[in-house]
C-alpha positions in Angstrom: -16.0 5.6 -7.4 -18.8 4.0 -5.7 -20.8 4.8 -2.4 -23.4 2.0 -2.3 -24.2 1.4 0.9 -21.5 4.0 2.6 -23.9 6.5 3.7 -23.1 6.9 6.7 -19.9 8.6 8.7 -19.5 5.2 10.7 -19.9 3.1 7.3 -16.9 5.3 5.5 -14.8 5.1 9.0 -15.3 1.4 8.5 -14.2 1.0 5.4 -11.6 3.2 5.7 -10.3 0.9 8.8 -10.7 -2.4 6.5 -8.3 -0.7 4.2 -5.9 0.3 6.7 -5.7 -3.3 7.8 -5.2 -4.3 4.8 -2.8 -2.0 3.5 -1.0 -0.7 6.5 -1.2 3.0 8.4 -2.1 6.3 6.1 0.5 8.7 5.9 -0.4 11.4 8.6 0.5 15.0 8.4 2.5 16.1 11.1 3.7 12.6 12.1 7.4 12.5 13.5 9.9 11.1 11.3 11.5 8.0 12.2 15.7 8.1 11.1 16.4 5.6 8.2 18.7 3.1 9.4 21.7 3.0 6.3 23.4 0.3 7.3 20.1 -1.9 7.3 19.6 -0.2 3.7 23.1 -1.0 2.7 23.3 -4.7 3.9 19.7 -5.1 2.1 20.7 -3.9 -1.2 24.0 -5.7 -0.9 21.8 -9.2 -0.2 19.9 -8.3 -3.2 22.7 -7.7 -5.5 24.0 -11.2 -4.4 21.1 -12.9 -5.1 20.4 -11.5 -8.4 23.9 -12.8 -9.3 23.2 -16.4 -8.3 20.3 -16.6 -10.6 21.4 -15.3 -14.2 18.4 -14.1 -16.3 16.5 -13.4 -13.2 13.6 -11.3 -14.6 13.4 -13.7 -17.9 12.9 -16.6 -15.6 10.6 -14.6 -13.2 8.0 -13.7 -16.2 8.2 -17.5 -17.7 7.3 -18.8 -14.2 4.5 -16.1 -13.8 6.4 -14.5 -11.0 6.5 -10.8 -12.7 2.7 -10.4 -13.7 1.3 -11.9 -10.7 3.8 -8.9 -8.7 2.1 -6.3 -11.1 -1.1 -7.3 -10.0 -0.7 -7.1 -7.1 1.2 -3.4 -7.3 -1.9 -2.5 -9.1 -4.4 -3.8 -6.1 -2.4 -2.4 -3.8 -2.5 0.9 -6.1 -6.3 0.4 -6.0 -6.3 0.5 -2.6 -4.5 3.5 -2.0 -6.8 5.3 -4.2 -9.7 3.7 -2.9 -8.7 4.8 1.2 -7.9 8.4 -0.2 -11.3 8.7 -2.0 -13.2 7.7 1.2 -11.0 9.7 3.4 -12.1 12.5 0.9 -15.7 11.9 1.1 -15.9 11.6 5.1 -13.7 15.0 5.6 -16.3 16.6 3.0 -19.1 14.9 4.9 -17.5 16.8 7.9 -17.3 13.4 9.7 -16.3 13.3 13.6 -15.5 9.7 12.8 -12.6 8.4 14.1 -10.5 5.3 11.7 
C-alpha cells in the first residue's frame, strides 16, 4: 500500500472522497437500517430467471463474447477499491485525523 504524496490529513480525506464517488457511501456504524423491499427482490429475480431462459447457454456465450472477464475485472477493481478506501480510512483514524470525507 502506498502513501506517496498523502501526507497530509486533508490529502487522505481527499482521496478517501475520490473513492467514495467512485464507489458509492462506506458502510457506517450505527447507520439506521433501511427495510428490504421483497417484492422488489422477488419481481427482480423472477425478471432474471426469464431472461436467463431466453438465452440458452447464457454464461458460454457471455465468456465467448468477452462479457464474463471484462465483469471480473471489474469485481476485482471495484475489490481494489474497497481495500484501497479501508486502508486510507485506517491510516487517517491512526493519524488521529479531524478530517471530515
Amino acid at each position: 500500500y502506498d502513501l506517496t504524496g498523502l501526507k497530509s490529513c486533508k490529502q487522505l480525506a481527499y482521496a478517501v472522497t475520490e473513492l467514495n464517488e467512485a464507489l458509492g457511501p462506506d458502510f457506517v456504524t450505527g447507520a439506521e437500517k433501511k427495510k428490504e423491499n421483497r417484492a422488489g427482490k422477488l419481481a427482480e429475480a423472477g425478471g432474471q430467471t426469464i431472461v436467463n431462459s431466453f438465452i440458452p447457454f447464457r454464461g458460454l456465450v457471455r465468456e465467448i463474447t468477452g462479457a464474463a472477464p471484462a465483469q471480473r475485472r471489474l469485481n476485482a477493481a471495484i475489490d481494489a477499491g474497497y481495500a484501497r478506501r479501508g486502508f486510507l480510512r485506517g491510516v487517517h483514524h491512526m493519524r488521529n485525523c479531524k478530517t471530515r470525507f
